[in-house]
N, C-alpha and C positions, 0 to 999 in steps of 0.2 A: 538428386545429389548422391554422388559414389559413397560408399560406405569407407570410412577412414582407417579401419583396421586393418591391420598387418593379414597377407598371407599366410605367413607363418603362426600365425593366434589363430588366425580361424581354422588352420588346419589342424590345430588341436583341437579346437570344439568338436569339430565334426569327426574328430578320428575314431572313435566311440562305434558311429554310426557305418564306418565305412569299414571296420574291424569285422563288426558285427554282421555287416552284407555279405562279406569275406565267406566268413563260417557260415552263415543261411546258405550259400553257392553250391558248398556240397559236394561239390567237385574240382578236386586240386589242382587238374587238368586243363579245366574249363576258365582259364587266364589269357590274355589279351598276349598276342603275340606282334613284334613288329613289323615280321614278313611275312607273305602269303602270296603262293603265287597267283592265285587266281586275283590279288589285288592289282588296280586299276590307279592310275595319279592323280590325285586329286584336280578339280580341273580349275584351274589360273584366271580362269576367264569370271566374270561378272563379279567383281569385287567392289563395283561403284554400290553408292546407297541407292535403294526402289528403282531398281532396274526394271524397266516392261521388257518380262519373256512371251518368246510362243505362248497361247494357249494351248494349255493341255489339264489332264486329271488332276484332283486334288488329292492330299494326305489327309487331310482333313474335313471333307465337306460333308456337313449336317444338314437336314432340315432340321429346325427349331420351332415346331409348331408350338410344343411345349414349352413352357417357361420353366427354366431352371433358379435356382434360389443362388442371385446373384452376392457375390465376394464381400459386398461392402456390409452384409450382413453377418457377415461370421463372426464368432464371439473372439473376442480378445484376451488371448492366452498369456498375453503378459504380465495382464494380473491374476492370481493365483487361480486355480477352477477344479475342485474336486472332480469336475462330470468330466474332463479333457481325457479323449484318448489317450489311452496308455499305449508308449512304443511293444508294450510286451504284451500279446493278447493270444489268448487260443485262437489256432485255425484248423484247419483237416490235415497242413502240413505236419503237423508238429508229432503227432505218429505214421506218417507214412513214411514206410523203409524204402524210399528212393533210391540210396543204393540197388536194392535189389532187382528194382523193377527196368531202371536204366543202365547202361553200358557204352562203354565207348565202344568196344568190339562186338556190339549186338548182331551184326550183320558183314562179321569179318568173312565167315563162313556162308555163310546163306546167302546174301546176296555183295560180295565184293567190290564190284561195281558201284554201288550204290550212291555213294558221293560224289561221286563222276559224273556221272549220270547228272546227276540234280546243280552240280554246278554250271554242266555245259547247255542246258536250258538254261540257265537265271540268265547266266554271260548274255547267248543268243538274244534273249527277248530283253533284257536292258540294253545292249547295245541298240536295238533298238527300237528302243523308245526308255530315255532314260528313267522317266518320271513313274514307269513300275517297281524300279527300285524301294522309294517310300513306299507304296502300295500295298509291297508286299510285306515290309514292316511292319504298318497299319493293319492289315490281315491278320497277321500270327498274334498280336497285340488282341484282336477283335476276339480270337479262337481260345487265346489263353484266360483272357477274362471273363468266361463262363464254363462252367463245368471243367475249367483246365484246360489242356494241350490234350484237345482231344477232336480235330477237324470237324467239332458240331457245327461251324460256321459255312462249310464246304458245301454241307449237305444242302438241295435245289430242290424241295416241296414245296406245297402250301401250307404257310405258317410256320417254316423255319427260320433260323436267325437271319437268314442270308437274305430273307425273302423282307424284313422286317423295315418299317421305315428309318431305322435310326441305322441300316444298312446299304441305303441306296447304292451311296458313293463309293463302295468299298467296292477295289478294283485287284485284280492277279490272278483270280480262279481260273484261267485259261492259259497259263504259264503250270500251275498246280496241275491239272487235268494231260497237258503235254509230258510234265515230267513222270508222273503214274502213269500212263500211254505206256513210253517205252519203257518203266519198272516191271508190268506186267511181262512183258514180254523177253524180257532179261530175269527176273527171278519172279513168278507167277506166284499171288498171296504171301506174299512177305515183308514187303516194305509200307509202312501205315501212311496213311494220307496225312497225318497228325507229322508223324518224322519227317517228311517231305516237306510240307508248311517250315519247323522248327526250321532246319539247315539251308531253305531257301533262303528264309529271311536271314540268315547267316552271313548268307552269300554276297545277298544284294547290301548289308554293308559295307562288304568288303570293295563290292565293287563300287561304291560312290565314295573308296577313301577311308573308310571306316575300317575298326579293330577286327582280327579274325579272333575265334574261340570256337574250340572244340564242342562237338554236341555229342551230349548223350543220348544211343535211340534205345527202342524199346516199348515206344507208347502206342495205344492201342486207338482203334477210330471208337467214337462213340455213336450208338446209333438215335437217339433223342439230341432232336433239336426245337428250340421253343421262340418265336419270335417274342415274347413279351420278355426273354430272360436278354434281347439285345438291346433294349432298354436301360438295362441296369450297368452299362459300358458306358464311361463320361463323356459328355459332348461338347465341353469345351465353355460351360456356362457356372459350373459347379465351385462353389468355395474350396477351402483348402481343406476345413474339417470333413468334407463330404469326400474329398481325394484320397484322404488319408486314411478313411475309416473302410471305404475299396479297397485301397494296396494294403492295407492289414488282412482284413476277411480273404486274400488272396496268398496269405505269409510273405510280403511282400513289406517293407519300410519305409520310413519319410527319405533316405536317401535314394530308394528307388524311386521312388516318384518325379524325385529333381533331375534324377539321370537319364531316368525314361523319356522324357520330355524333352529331353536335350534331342531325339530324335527329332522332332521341330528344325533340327538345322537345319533340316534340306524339305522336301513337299511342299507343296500350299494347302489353301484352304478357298473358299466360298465365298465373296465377299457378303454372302446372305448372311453369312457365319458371324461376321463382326459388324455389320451395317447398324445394330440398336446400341454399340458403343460410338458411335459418329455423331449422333442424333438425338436429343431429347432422352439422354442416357438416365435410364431409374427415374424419369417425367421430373430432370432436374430441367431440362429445357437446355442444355450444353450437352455438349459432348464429355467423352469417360477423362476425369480430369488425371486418372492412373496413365494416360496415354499423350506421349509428348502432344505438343501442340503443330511441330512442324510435321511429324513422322503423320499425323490425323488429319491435315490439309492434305499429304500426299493421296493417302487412303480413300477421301471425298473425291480425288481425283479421279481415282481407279476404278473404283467401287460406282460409279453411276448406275451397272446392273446389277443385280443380285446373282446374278450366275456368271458373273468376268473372276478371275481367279488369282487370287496375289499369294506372292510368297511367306513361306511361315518366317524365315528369315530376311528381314529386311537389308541385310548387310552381306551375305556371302551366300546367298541361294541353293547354288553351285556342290558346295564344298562341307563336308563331314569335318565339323571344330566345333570347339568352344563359343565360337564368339554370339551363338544365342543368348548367351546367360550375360553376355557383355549388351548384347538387345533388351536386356530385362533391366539392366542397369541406366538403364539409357530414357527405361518408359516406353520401349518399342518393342513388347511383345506383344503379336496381333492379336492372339486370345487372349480371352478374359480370364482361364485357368493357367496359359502363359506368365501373365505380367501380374497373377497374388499370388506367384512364387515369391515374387520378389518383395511383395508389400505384407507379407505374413512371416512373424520373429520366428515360426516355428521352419523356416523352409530360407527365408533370406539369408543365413549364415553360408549356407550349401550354395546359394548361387552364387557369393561373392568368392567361396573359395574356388567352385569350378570356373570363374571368370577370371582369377586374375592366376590359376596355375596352368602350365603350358598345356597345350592340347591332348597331347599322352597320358596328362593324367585325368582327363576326363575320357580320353578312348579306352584308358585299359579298366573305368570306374562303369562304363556301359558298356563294356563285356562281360563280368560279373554281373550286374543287373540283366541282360538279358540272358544269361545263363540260370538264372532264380526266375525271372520270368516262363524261359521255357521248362525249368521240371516242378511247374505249379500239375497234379495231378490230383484226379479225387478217385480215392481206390474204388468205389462201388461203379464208375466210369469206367475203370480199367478192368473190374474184375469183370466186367460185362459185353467190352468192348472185341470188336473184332477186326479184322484187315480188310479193306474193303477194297474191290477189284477197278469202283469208280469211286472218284472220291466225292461228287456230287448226289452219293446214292446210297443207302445202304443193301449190302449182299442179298437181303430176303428179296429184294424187289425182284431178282432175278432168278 
């Protein structure tokens, strides 16, 4: 059942928080712009509900060997709770002079080119094959939640995050590797595999219709990469306290969380991924009763393998909008950290207000969040880090 408050209310509850993401952003620059040229129109087509598309990659797809500590266990913050994360918590952010480390004119001089460059790759390889777009979303997301925006996730050893099982599916390092290709060779040791990552993913939402925003570069590659540390990146099984206590320890807030997610509007996932909400959910013997009834007969439909691949958005696949958070309202988000968005008092305000205000104001509220997302950095990372010639490698190996 839709929540019956006014837009207008709940967009003062949340103003608070969306004030407050503002100022974490750090960069007055770094704002959702209308036009862009390298953006692309959004695309008209597949607007029906549980469309079957081609098979192709997932944004989403996990193995889940492990069991995560499913939503309907989290404590209930309704009623009062001394222990309840606090929105205002130490992290590594809160003395790091970002300013100084980033710029928008890092590489006006040194490599000019540079954003050219990385655009006219993303274009090239999403044109075709669209579905790298999320991909590469999911990537920068992967790289920025450990050690920061520092391309530890690039790097291709034994026992790196990349190599890690909670990394199988994660797809675009061969888009990343083409556009460091021609860097080197246009401005040799100067542009970081880490700023390549950031502005690609930039790119590719522009090109599925999504907000443009300025990036700051300046970050450095790091050279430790640790597979147990791509573990600690959520899989899509996790409560809400467990989300929120991540996007903290990251300077990161509860509106980030609901905005970043709204990345969901476009990619899929695994049907391996949601198959124990279909079935004997929590050994109730039914299915996840958080999840419509018709949207879950579809899903039994689809899902007969564990590796066929459904969309995260049920309703516009396609298309960079809002209408995930109106999927959440509905009971039809297909993960399980999806749909206790919506069933948790501390995150349900934010999805009603981004469901029922027009699209713009959710494109130019994950601009800003991925603008906080990308200058998450940890200075013993930076102060240690280097430019790396391959981005699957670091310098010493050579």
């Amino acid at each position: 059942m839709k929540c019956s408050i006014s837009f207008g209310f709940l967009l003062i509850l949340v103003l608070p928080l969306i004030l407050a993401s503002a100022q974490d952003g750090k960069y007055e620059r770094a704002a959702y712009h209308d036009n862009y040229e390298g953006a692309v129109q959004k695309d008209q087509d597949h607007e029906g509900q549980y469309q079957d598309q081609e098979k192709g990659p997932a944004k989403y797809d996990k193995n889940y060997e492990k069991e995560r500590m499913p939503a309907q266990n989290d404590q209930n913050y309704d009623q009062e709770d001394d222990h309840a994360p606090s929105m205002e918590i130490s992290t590594l952010l809160d003395n790091l002079p970002s300013d100084d480390l980033l710029s928008f004119g890092y590489y006006s001089k040194s490599c000019p080119k540079a954003e050219s460059i990385i655009n006219k790759h993303v274009t090239k390889w999403v044109e075709e094959d669209r579905t790298l777009a999320a991909s590469l979303l999911r990537l920068h997301f992967h790289d920025c939640a450990v050690h920061g925006c520092d391309g530890s996730i690039l790097l291709n050893h034994e026992g790196s995050e990349r190599t890690a099982e909670a990394s199988k599916s994660l797809r675009g390092f061969e888009v990343i590797d083409a556009i460091k290709a021609e860097m080197e060779k246009e401005c040799p040791r100067t542009v970081s595999c880490a700023d390549i990552l950031t502005a690609a993913s930039r790119d590719a939402t522009v090109l599925l219709g999504g907000p443009y925003w300025d990036v700051p570069y300046g970050r450095k590659d790091g050279k430790v990469s640790n597979d147990k540390d791509a573990e600690l990146v959520p899989m899509g099984r996790e409560n809400i306290t467990t989300l929120i206590e991540f996007y903290q320890s990251n300077g990161l807030n509860v509106l980030d969380l609901v905005v970043l997610s709204g990345a969901h509007t476009i990619g899929r996932a695994t049907c391996g991924s949601l198959q124990y909400r279909l079935y004997n959910y929590a050994g109730t013997g039914r299915q996840d009763e958080s999840l419509d009834y018709r949207y879950a007969n579809f899903l039994k439909r689809k899902c007969r393998w564990a590796s066929e691949y459904v969309d995260l958005d049920a309703t516009t696949p396609r298309t960079f909008d809002n209408v995930y958070y109106k999927n959440l309202q509905d009971k039809k988000g297909l993960l399980l950290t999806d749909q206790s968005l919506y069933s948790d008092s501390r995150t349900s305000p934010i999805v009603d207000v981004l469901a029922d205000a027009p699209s713009d104001f959710f494109n130019h509220q994950f601009a800003v969040s991925m603008t906080k997302l990308g200058n998450i950095l940890v200075p013993a990372v930076q102060d240690g880090g280097e430019i790396r010639t391959k981005c699957y490698s670091v310098n010493s190996n050579y």
